[in-house]
N, C-alpha and C positions, 0 to 999 in steps of 0.2 A: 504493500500500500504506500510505504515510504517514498519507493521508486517512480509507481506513478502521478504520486503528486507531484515526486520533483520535475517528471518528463514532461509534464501539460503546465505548469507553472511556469517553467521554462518556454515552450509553445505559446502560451496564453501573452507572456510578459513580449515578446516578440511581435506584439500586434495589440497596441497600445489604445488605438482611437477606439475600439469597444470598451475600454474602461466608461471612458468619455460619454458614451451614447447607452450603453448601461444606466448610470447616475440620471441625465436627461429624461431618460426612457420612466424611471420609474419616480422623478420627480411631477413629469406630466401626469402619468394615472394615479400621484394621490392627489392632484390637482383635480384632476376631474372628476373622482373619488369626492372632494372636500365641497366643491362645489354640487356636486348630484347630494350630499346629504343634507343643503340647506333647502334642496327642494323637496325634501323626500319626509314625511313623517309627520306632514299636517292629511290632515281626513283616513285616516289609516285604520284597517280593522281591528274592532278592539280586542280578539283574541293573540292579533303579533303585536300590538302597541306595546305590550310590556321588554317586549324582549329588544325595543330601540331605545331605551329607558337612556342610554349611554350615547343615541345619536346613530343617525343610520351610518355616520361616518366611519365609527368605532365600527360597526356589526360589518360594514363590509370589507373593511380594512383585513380583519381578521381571518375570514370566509375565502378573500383575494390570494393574500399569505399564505394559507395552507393549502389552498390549489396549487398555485406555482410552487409548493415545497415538493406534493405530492405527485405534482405533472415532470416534475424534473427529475423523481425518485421513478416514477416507471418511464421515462423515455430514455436515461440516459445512459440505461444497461443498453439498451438493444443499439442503442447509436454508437455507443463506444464499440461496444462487440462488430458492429458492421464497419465501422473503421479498423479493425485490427485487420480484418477479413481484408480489405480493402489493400491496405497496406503488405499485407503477407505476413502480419506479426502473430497470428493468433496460434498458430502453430507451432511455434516458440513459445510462447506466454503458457498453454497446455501443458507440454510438455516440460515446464519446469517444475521443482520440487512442490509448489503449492498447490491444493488440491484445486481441480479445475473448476469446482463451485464459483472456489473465492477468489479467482483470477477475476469473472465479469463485475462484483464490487469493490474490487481494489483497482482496479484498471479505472472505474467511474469515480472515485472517490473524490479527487478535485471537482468536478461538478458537484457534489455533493456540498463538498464546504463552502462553494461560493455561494451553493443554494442556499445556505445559515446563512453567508455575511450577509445578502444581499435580503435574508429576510429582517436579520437584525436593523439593518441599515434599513429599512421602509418602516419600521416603527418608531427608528429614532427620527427620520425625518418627519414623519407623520405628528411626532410627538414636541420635536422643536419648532415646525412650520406653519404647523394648520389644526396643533391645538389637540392630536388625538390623545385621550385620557379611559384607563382602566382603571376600573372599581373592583378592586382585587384583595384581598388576605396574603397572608406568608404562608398561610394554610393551603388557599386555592393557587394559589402560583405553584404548588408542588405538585398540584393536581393536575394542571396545563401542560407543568412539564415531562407528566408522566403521558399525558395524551399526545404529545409531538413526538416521544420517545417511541410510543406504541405503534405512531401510525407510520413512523421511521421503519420499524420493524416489518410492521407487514407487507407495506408498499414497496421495500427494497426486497421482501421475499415475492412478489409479485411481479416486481420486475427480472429477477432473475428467472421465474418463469417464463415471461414472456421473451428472454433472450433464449430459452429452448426453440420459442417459437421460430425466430430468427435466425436459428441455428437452422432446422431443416427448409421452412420456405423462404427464406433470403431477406422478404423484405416482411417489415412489421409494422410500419410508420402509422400507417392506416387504423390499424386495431387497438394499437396504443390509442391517435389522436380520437378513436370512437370512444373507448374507456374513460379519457381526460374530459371530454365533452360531455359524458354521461354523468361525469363526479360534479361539473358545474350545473348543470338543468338540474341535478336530481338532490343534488348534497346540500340545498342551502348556498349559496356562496352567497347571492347578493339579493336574498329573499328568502322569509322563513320558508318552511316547507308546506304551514297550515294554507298557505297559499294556492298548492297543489291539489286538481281534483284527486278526490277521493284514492283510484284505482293507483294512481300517480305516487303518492301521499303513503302508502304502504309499500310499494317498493321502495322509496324514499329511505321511509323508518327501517328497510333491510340492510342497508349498504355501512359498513364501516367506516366511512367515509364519514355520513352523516353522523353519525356516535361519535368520532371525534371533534368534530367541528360543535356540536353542540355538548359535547366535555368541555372544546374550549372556549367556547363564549360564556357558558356559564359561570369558568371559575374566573376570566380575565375582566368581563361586563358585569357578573352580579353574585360575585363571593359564594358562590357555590357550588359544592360536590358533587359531579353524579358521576358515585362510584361502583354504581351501578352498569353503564355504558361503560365504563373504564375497564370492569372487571372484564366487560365481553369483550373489547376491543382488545387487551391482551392476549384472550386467550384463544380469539382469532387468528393473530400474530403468530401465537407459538404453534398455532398446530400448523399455519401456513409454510413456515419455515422447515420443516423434514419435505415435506410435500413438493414446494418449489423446487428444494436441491434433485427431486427425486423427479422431476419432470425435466430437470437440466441435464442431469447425467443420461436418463434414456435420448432425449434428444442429440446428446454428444455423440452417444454410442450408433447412432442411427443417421449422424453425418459422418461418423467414421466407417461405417458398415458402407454406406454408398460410395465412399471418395469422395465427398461433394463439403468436408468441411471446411476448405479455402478457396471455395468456388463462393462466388458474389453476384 
C-alpha cells in the first residue's frame, strides 16, 4: 500500500492544475449547495421539516459527502485494476508476494485518501465560508465515525467485487455509474426518502447506503444514536467482506483459466 501511494502521488504531483480545479470545482457546489438551501425549506412537509431543523444546507452537505466518498470507494477499484491491465502491470502486481485480494485496495488506496482530504476539506470550507454548523455530542461524533468506518468497509468490499467483474468482462464503468446513480435517487442525498412513493420508499429503507446516511445525519444534525442501523450496517460489512474476496479470486481464476487476464 506504501508503494502505491508513493507511485500515484508521485503521478498525481506531476500534473498540478487539477489541484487547482479540484478546490474550484468543489468551492462552486457548496456555492450552489448554500444558495439552493436559502431557497429550500419554506412550505415543506411536515413529516421531513424536522429532519432540516439544521438547514437544508447542512442535510445536503452531508448526503453530497458521502456519495462522492462512497462513489469513489466502488469506482476506483475497477479503474485502477483497468489501468494496470492497460499498462501491462497487473501481472506483476498478482504475482507478487501479497495476496491478490489486496493488491486491487492497495493499488487504489491514494484515491482513497484524497477521497478523506477532499471530504474533510468541503466541511471545512463549508464551515468557514457559508456558515455550515452541526448539532453534535462527543457521544454522536463516535457514532458518525463508526458509520463512515462501516460504510468504508462495505463499499470497499463491494468494490473489490465489482473489480471481479472487470476482471472477466473488461469493462464495468456502466454498472458501477448505475449502482452510484441508484445510491443518489434512492439513498437520500439531497431529499428525505419520506419523499418517495410508497413502493420506492421501501427499497429505499433496504439499501445500506440509506442506514448510513441516516446514522449520519442523525448523530452530526441532531445528537443522536441509531445504533440500531449501525448494528446492521456493520454487520452487512463483515459478512460482505469473505464474500467479495470470494467473488475476486473465482473471477481471477476464471481470467487465468481463459488467458484473457491482461487482455483489455
Amino acid at each position: 500500500m506504501r508503494a502505491s501511494l508513493r507511485r500515484d502521488w508521485r503521478t498525481a504531483r506531476s500534473y498540478r492544475f487539477p489541484f487547482v480545479l479540484t478546490a474550484v470545482q468543489l468551492f462552486a457546489s457548496l456555492a450552489s449547495y448554500f444558495f439552493l438551501g436559502r431557497l429550500v425549506g419554506h412550505g415543506v412537509q411536515p413529516g421531513v421539516a424536522a429532519q432540516l431543523h439544521e438547514g437544508y444546507f447542512s442535510f445536503a452537505i452531508v448526503g453530497t459527502t458521502m456519495l462522492s466518498v462512497v462513489g469513489t470507494t466502488l469506482t476506483t477499484f475497477a479503474r485502477r485494476l483497468r489501468t494496470d491491465q492497460t499498462t501491462g502491470t497487473l501481472e506483476a502486481l498478482l504475482v507478487s508476494p501479497s495476496p491478490a485480494w489486496l493488491v486491487v485496495p492497495a493499488s487504489a488506496s491514494y484515491e482513497l485518501v484524497v477521497s478523506g482530504i477532499v471530504s474533510f476539506l468541503t466541511v471545512g470550507i463549508g464551515a468557514a465560508f457559508f456558515g455550515l454548523r452541526f448539532d453534535a455530542t462527543t457521544a454522536s461524533t463516535g457514532v458518525a465515525v463508526l458509520a463512515v468506518l462501516g460504510s468504508l468497509v462495505l463499499f470497499c468490499s463491494l468494490g473489490i467485487g465489482l473489480s471481479g467483474f472487470v476482471l472477466v468482462f473488461k469493462r464495468g464503468e456502466s454498472a458501477i455509474s448505475l449502482v452510484t446513480a441508484g445510491f443518489a435517487f434512492l439513498g437520500g442525498v439531497l431529499y428525505p426518502i419520506q419523499l418517495l412513493p410508497s413502493g420506492l420508499r421501501v427499497l429505499a429503507e433496504a439499501l445500506p447506503f440509506t442506514w448510513a446516511l441516516e446514522v449520519l445525519r442523525a448523530a452530526l444534525l441532531d445528537r443522536s444514536a441509531e445504533w440500531l442501523r449501525l448494528g446492521a450496517l456493520w454487520a452487512v460489512a463483515v459478512v460482505l467482506i469473505p464474500v467479495a474476496v470470494w467473488i475476486f479470486h473465482v473471477a481471477l481464476h476464471r481470467a487465468r483459466q481463459t488467458g484473457t487476464l491482461a487482455q483489455y
